[in-house]
C-alpha positions as CSV (number, residue, x, y, z in Angstrom):
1,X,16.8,174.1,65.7
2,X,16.5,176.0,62.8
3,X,17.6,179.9,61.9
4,X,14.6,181.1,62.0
5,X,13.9,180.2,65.9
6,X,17.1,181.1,67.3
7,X,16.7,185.0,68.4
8,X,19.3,187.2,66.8
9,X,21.4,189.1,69.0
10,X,22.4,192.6,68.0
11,X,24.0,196.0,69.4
12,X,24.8,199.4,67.8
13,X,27.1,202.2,68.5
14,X,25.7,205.3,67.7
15,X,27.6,208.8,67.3
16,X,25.3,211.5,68.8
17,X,28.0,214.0,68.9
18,X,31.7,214.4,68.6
19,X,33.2,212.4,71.4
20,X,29.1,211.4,72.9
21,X,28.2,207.7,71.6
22,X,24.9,205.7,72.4
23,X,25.0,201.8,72.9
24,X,21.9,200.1,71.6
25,X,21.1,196.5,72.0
26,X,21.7,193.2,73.2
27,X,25.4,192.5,74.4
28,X,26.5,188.9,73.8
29,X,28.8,186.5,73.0
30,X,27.0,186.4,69.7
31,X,27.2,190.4,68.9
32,X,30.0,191.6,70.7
33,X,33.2,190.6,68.3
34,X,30.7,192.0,65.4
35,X,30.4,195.1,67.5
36,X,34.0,195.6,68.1
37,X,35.0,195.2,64.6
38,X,32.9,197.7,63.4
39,X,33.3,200.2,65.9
40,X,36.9,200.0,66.8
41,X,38.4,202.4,64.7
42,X,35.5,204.6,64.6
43,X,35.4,205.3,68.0
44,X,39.0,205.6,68.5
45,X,39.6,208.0,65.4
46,X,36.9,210.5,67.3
47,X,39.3,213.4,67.6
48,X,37.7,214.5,71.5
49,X,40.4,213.7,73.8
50,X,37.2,212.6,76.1
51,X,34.5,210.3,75.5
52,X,31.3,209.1,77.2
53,X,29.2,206.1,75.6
54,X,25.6,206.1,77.3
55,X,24.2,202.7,78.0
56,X,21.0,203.2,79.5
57,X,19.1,201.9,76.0
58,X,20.9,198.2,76.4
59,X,18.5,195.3,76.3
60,X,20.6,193.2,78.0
61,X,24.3,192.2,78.1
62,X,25.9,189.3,79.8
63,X,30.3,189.3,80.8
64,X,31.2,189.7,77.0
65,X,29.7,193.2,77.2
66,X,32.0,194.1,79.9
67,X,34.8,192.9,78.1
68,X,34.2,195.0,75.7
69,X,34.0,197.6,77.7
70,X,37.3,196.6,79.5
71,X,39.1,196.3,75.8
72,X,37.4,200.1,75.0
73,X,39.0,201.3,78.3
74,X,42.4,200.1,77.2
75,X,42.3,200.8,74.0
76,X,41.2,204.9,75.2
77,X,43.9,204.5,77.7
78,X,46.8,203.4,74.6
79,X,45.3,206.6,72.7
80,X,45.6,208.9,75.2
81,X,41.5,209.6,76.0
82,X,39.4,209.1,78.8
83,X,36.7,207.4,78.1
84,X,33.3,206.6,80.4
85,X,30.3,204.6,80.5
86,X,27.4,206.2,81.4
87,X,23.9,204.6,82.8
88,X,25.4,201.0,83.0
89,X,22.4,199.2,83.7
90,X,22.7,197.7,86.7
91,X,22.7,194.2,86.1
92,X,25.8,194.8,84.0
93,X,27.3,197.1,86.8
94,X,26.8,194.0,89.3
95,X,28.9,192.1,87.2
96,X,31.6,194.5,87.1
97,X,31.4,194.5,91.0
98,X,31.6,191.1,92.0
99,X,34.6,191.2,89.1
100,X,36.4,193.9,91.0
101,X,36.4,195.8,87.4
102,X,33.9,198.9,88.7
103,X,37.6,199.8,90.8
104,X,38.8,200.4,87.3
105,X,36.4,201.4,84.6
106,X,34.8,204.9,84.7
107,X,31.5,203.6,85.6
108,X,28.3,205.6,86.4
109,X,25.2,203.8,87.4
110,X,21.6,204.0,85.6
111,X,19.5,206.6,87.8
């Protein structure tokens, strides 16, 4: 198969505000290390002691998302800031469900 066939998976964080982030994309095994790397220290050098990153423009995202979003939590958690996902989509919420992780991330469904 060659490059130009295979779809290209991508996913943004965008800053709207201080501590207020928008997540844009596709969330795969193929963009998620990508998006962690160049987000990290971004998001965690925000000086807001509380953060919300809205979901509800996701494509898509299969389990790595919500590892992501696991590792995010943790990573808030070790810097002393609360952090919560906002309009999880609910395919992605289902996961975190059957997981037993929506008993530990700040999760609020898509309306």
């Amino acid at each position: 198969m060659s490059g130009n066939n295979a779809r290209k998976f991508t996913a943004q964080l965008e800053k709207i505000a201080p501590g207020h982030y928008q997540l844009k994309g596709d969330l795969s095994f193929a963009s998620v290390p990508q998006l962690w790397e160049q987000n990290r220290s971004i998001l965690f050098e925000d000086d807001s002691s509380e953060m919300d990153i809205n979901l509800s423009t996701l494509e898509r995202s299969d389990s790595s998302g919500l590892a992501m979003l696991v590792e995010w939590y943790r990573e808030a958690e070790q810097n002393n800031k609360k952090i919560t996902f906002l309009n999880i989509p609910q395919q992605m919420y289902d996961i975190a469900r059957v997981s037993g992780l929506d008993e530990i991330l700040p999760l609020v469904l898509q309306k």
